[in-house]
N, C-alpha and C positions, 0 to 999 in steps of 0.2 A: 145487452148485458155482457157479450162476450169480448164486445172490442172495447167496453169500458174496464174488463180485466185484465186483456191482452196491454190496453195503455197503461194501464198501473204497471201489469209487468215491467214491460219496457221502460218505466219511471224507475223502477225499482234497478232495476238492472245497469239505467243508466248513470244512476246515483251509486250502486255500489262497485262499478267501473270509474267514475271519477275519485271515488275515495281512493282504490288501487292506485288511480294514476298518481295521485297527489301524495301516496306512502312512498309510492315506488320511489316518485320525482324525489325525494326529498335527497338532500346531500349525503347519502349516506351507501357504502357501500353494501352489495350483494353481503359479504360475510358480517356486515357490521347489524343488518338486517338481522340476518338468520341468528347471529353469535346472543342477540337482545332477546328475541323470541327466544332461542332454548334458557338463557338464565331465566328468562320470566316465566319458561315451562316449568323449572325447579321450583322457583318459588311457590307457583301457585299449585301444585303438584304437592311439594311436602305439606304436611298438615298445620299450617302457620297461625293458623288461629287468627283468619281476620287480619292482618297483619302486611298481607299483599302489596296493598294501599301504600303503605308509608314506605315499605319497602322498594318499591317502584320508585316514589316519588325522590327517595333517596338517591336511588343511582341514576333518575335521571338529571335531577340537580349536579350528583357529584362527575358524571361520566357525558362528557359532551353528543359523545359519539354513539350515545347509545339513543335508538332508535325510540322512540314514546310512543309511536303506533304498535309498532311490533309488542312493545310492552302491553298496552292496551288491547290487542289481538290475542292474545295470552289468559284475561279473564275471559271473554267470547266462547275459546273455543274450549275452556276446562273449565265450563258453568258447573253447578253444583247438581246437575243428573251426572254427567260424565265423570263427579268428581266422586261420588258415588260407589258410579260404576270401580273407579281408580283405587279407593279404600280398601273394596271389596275385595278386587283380586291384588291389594297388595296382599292381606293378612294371610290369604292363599298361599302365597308366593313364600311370605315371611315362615309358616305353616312349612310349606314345602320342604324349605331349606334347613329350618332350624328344628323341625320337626314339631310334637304338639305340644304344646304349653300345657306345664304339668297344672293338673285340675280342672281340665277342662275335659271333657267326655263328651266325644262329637255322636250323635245323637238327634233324630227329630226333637226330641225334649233336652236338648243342650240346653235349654238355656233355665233348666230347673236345676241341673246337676253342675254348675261354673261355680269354682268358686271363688269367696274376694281374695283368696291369698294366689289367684291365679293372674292378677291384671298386672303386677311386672310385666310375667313370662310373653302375658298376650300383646301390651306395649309394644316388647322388642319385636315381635315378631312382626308388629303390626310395620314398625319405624323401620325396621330394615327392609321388609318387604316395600313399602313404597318409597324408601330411598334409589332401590333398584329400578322401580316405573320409572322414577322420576328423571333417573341418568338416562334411561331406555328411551323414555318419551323426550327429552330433551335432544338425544341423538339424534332420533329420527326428526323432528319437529327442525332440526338445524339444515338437515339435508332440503327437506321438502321445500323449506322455508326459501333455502341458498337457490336451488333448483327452481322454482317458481318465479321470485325474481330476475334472475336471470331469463330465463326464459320468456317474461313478460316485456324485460324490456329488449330482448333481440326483436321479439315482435314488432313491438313499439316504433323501434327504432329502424328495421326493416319497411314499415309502415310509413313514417314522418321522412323516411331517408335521414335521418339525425343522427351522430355519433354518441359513440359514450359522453359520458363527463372526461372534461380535461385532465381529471385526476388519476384517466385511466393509459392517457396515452404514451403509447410505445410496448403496451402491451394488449394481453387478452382481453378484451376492456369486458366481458363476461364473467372471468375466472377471478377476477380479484374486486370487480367494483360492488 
């Protein structure tokens, strides 16, 4: 039972290390990578209403250069627990900032005492609060994103003895590809 897990593992592992290779490989630059994933972390980040889909589909029709893994990595890793959790501490955040939405009385029994002339207030607070995740989380998700590929294909290419793409040469073929 154990090395019939351990070999699933190691399927597992080896299939989601080919898919890396094949996002990484593909023609597209370290920034052009990261720059896909963070719009796709806004999109699917702001409260779109279902609407991710087409919105994808649109920039990757309309934007050659924009990456369709990295866009597809983007619903994966902002599933609807995470996205959740994201709501949650936006309205906090939105709360924080703009303070409390008049008619609302925070309270274990909030939610006897809310009332309906209160859902503008709670809206904005909700919209601005994850506007802010969304830039926040898109920053970071650019770095992580830039930084990983890179870093995957120094390995890579440390490994195969291979150089960057041709489209990188005469420079850092790391810092821009």
């Amino acid at each position: 039972m154990r090395r019939a897990l351990r070999a699933r593992l190691a399927g597992l592992r080896e299939r989601a290390s080919d898919g890396l290779a094949r996002a990484v490989a593909a023609d597209h630059t370290t920034h052009e990578i990261a720059a896909t994933f963070a719009l796709g972390t806004v999109v699917v980040v702001l409260p779109t209403a279902g609407t991710a889909l087409v919105v994808f589909a649109a920039v990757a029709y309309l934007f050659e250069r924009a990456s369709k893994l990295a866009l597809a990595a983007t619903l994966v890793v902002y599933n609807p627990p995470v996205k959740w959790t994201i709501y949650g501490a936006s309205y906090w955040l939105g709360t924080a900032a703009l303070g409390p939405a008049p008619g609302v009385t925070p309270s274990p029994a909030a939610l006897e005492r809310v009332s309906l002339s209160a859902g503008r207030a709670v809206l904005v607070r909700q919209l601005f609060g994850n506007a802010v995740v969304a830039v926040g989380l898109a920053a970071v998700g650019y770095l992580v994103v830039r930084g990983s590929v890179a870093g995957y294909r120094r390995r890579r290419d440390a490994r195969d003895g291979s150089h960057a793409s041709p489209r990188s040469e005469g420079t850092d073929p790391y810092a821009d590809e």
